[in-house]
N, C-alpha and C positions, 0 to 999 in steps of 0.2 A: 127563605129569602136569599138571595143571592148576592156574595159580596164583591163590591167594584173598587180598587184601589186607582184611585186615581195622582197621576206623579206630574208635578205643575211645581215649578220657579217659586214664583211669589204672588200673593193675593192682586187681584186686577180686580176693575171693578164691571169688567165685559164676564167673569166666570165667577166669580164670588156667589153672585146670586143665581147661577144655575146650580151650584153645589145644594144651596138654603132646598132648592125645590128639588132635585132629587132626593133628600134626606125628608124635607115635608110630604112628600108624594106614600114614599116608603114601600116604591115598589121593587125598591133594591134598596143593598145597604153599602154606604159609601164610607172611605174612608180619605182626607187628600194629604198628600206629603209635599210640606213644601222644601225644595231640594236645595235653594240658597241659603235659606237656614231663619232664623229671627230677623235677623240684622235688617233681612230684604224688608221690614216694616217701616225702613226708617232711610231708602235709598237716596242716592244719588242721580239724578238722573241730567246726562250730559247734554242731552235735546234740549231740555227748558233749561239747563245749567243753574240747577238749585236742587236741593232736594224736598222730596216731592211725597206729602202726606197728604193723603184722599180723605175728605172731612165726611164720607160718609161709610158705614162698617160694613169691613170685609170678611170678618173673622167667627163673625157670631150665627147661628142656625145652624152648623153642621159641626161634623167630626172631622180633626185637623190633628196634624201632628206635623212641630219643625226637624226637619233633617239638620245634624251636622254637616255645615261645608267646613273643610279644609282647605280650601284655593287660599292660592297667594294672594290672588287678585278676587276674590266672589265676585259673582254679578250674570247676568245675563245676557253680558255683550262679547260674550266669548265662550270658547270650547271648553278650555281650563278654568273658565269660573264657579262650574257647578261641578265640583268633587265629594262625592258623601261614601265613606269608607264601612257606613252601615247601614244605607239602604235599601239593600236587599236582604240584608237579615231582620231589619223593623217590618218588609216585606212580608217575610214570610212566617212572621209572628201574626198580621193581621190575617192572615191564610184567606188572601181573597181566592175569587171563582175566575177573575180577569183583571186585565190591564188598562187604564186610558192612560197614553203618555201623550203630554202636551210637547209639542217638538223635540228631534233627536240630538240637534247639535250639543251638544253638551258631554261630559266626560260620560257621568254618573248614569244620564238620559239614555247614551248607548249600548253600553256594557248594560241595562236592563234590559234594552230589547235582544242582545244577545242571548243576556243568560235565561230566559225567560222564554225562547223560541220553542214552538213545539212542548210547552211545559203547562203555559196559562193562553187561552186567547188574549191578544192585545191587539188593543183599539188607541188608534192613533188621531189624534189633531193636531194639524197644521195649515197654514192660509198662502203658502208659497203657490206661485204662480210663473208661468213663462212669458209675464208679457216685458222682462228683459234680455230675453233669451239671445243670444249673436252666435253665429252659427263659427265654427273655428274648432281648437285643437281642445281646448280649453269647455269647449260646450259636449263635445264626444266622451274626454274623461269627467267629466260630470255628471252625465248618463250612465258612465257604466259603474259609477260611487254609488249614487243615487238606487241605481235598481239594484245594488248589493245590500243597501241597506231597508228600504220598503222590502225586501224577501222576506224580512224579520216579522213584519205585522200581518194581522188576521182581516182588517176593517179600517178602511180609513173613512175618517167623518168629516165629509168638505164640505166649506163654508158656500162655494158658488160654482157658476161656469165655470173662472178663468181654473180655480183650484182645481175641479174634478180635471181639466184639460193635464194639468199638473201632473197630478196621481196617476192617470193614463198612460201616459209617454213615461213614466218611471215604472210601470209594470204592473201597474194595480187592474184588476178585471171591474165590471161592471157588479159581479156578484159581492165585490168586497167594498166597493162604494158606498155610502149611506149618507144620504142629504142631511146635515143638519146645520141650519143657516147660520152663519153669524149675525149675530144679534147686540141689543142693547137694552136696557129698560125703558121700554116704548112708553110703559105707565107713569113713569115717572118726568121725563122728559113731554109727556103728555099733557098732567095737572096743567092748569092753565092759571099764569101769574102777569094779567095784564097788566094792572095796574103796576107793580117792581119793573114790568118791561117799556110801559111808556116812562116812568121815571128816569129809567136807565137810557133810553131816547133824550129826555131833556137835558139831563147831566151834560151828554155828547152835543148839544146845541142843535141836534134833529127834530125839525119840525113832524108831523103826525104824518102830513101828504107826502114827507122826503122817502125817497129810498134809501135802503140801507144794504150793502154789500160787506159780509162777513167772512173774513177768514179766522178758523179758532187755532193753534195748533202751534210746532213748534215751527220758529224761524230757521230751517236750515234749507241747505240746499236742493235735497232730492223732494222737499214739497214746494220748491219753487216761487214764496211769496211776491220774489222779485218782481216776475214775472205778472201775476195780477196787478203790482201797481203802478206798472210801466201804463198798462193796456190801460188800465182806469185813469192814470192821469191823461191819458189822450182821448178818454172819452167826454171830461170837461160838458159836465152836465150840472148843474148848477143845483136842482132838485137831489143828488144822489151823490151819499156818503158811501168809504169804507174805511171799515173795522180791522184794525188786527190783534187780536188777543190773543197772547202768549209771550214766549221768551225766547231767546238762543240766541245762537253766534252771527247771524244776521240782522241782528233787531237795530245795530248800529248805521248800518250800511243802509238799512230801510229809513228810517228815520232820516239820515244824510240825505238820500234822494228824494224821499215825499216834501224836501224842503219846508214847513212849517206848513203846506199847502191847507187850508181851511176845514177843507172835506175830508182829508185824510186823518183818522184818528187811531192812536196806539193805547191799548189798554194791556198789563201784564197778565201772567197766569192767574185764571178764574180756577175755584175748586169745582169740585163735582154738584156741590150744594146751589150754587151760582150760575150754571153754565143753563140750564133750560132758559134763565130770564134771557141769557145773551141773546140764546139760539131766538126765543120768542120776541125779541127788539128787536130783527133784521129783519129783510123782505126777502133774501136769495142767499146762500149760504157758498161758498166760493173753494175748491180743493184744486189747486192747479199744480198737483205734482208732477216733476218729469220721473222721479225714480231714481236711481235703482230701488227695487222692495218695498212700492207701497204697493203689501199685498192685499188690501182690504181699503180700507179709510173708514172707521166706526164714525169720525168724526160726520159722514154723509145722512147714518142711520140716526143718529142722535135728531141732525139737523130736521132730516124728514119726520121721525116723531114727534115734532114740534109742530110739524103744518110748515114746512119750509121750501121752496123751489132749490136746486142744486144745480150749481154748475160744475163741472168736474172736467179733469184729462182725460183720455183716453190709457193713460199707465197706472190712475186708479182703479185698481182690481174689481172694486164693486160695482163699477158701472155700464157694466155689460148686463146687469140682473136687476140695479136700481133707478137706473137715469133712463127714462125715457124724453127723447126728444119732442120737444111740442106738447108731451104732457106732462110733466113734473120738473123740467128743467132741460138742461143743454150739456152735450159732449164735444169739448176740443180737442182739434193734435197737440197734444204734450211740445210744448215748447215753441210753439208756435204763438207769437203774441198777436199778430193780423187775427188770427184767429179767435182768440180769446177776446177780443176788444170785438171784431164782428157781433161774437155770442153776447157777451155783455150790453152792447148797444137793443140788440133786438130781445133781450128778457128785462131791458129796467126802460121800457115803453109805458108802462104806468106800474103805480102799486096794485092797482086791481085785476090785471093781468097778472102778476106773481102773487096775488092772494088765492087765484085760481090753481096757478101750478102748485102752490105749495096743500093748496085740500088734497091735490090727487098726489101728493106725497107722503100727505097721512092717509091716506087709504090704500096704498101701497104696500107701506111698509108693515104695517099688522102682519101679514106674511111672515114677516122676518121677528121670529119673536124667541126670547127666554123659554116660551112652553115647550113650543115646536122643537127648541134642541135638544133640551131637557127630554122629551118625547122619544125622540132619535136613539138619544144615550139607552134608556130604560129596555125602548124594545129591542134594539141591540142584544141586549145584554139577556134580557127576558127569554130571547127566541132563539139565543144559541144554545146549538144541541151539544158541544164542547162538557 
C-alpha cells in the first residue's frame, strides 16, 4: 500500500472528511501534518472577528500528526506564519511514496517543495484563479515567480475551470492536471430538517409563501454584502425577506444602512451543526463578491446541497461550473448593482419558480462531491509509476 503524506495548515471542515475516506477506503495509506501546529484548533479568525470552533469533528477517522510552528506571528494569513523547523525530518520518518501539499505560500510549505523536487512525486492543491488578474509590471513578475515555483510539483489537482485556467498560464501541461472538484458534504447539508427550518422561518417573522434571500458569510469587503442590500432594498417587495448571517468589520455599516428596514434581517455566525437549517429556510441563496480572491465560494455548494437556487458574481470562481442561468440560478457583473437588483427581481417572481431552480441544484451538484476527490487523490497516487 502506498503511503501519502499529506502537508495542510489546520483542520477545515471542506478536507477533514476527505482524509476520514481516504484512510476508510485503504487504498492508500495517509498520513496529515498540520503545519500551524495545535494551537490552529482554537484560531482566531479576523473575517468573523471572533474565534472560531467548528461544533462538528475534524480530528477523528484518520492519522494526524501536529507540527511545531515557531512564527512569531502563527496563522495562515501570511508567509512567516507557518515556520516548522522539523518537518521534514517528521517527513521522512513517515517515509511516504509522495507528496499532497495544500498551498505554497507559506515558509515551511515551500522549502518542502524545494527540498522534495525530483526526490518524492508531489501533488499539489490550490483554488487560485485569474479572474483578478490586471495586466501591468506587477502581473509579468508574478508570472515568472509563479512558474518558478509550480516547476517544483509533479500534479496539480484543480478544483474547476477558472483554477485549471490558473495552472495553465503558470506552466502546468494538461498531463499533470487532474480534476478533483471542490466539494462539501452534499449528505449532510442534504438530511432534510424541515420542520427546525420553517421554525427558524417564524422566529425571522417569514411567512411560509414569503421569500427569503440569504447571504451566509463574512461581512467584509471583497464579498460585497453592501452591495446585495443596496439592490434589495430597491427591490421593495413586500412578499420577500433577506438574511444576513455571519460577522465582521462590516456588520455595523450594514446594519446603519438596512435602517431597522422590516425585511432586512441580521443573524450572527451559525456553526457547522446549524447552517443546513439556514441554507433549507431560504428560497435563493445570495454570494455577491467583487474580490479580490474569492477563489471558490463552498458557501454556493453547501447552498445547492440543500435544494437551493444561487445567485452569484461573476468574481465567484465557482460559477463558471455551478451556476447556470435559467436553470439553477443567475450570474451578475461584480459590482454592478443595476445588475444585481435586475437578477434578483426576475428570480424572486414566486417561491415556486426558485423551488424549481433550487431541484436542479441538487441534481447538479452530486457531481461535485467528497467521493469524486477523494477518488482523484487515490488514483493519482495508485497509477503513478514514480
Amino acid at each position: 500500500m502506498k503511503k501519502l503524506a499529506i502537508i495542510t495548515t489546520h483542520p477545515i471542515q471542506y478536507y477533514a472528511p476527505v482524509f476520514k475516506l481516504l484512510q476508510q477506503y485503504q487504498r492508500i495509506q495517509i498520513r496529515v501534518f498540520y503545519t500551524w501546529g495545535e494551537a490552529s484548533v482554537n484560531k482566531h479568525d479576523p473575517g468573523f472577528n471572533r474565534t472560531v470552533n467548528w461544533d462538528i469533528d475534524l480530528l477523528s477517522g484518520y492519522d494526524y500528526e501536529w507540527v511545531t510552528n515557531t512564527a512569531t506571528d502563527a496563522g495562515s494569513h501570511h508567509f512567516n506564519g507557518i515556520i516548522n523547523p522539523t518537518l521534514i525530518e517528521q517527513l521522512y520518518k513517515f517515509k511516504p511514496d509522495a507528496l499532497l501539499l495544500f498551498g505554497w505560500a507559506y515558509h515551511s510549505h515551500l522549502k518542502v517543495l524545494r527540498h522534495f523536487k525530483n526526490k518524492l512525486p508531489i501533488l499539489f492543491r490550490g483554488d487560485s484563479t485569474l479572474l483578478d488578474e490586471k495586466p501591468g509590471i506587477k502581473s509579468i513578475l508574478r508570472k515568472i515567480y509563479l512558474r518558478f515555483v509550480y516547476k517544483h510539483i509533479d500534479y496539480a489537482l484543480y478544483t474547476g475551470t477558472n483554477n485549471k485556467h490558473y495552472f495553465k498560464k503558470y506552466g502546468l501541461t494538461n498531463a499533470q492536471l487532474v480534476f478533483a472538484p471542490h466539494a462539501v458534504d452534499n449528505n449532510r447539508f442534504a438530511i432534510q430538517r424541515h420542520n427546525e427550518a420553517s421554525d427558524f422561518r417564524i422566529k425571522l417573522g417569514i411567512n411560509t409563501d414569503d421569500i427569503l434571500v440569504l447571504y451566509a458569510g463574512k461581512f467584509e469587503g471583497k464579498k460585497d454584502p453592501l452591495l446585495l442590500l443596496k439592490a434589495f432594498l430597491r427591490l421593495n417587495k413586500p412578499n420577500v425577506h433577506l438574511l444576513f448571517t455571519g460577522n465582521g468589520p462590516l456588520e455595523i455599516l450594514l446594519k446603519q444602512h438596512a435602517d431597522g428596514h422590516a425585511n432586512v434581517h441580521f443573524m450572527g455566525f451559525q456553526n457547522q451543526s446549524c447552517m443546513p437549517v439556514v441554507y433549507q429556510a431560504c428560497n435563493v441563496f445570495c454570494l455577491p463578491s467583487k474580490g479580490p480572491a474569492e477563489t471558490w465560494g463552498l458557501a454556493v455548494n453547501e447552498a445547492m446541497a440543500c435544494g437551493k437556487a444561487v445567485l452569484v458574481s461573476d468574481k465567484v470562481g465557482c460559477a463558471i461550473d455551478l451556476v447556470k442561468g435559467g436553470y439553477n440560478g443567475a450570474v451578475f457583473n461584480s459590482g454592478d448593482e443595476n445588475d444585481l437588483f435586475n437578477q434578483l427581481s426576475s428570480l424572486t417572481i414566486s417561491a415556486g419558480y426558485l423551488d424549481q431552480l433550487g431541484s436542479n441544484s441538487a441534481t447538479l451538484i452530486k457531481d461535485w462531491s467528497f467521493t469524486k476527490l477523494t477518488r482523484s487523490i487515490e488514483n493519482l497516487l495508485i497509477d503513478e509509476k514514480h
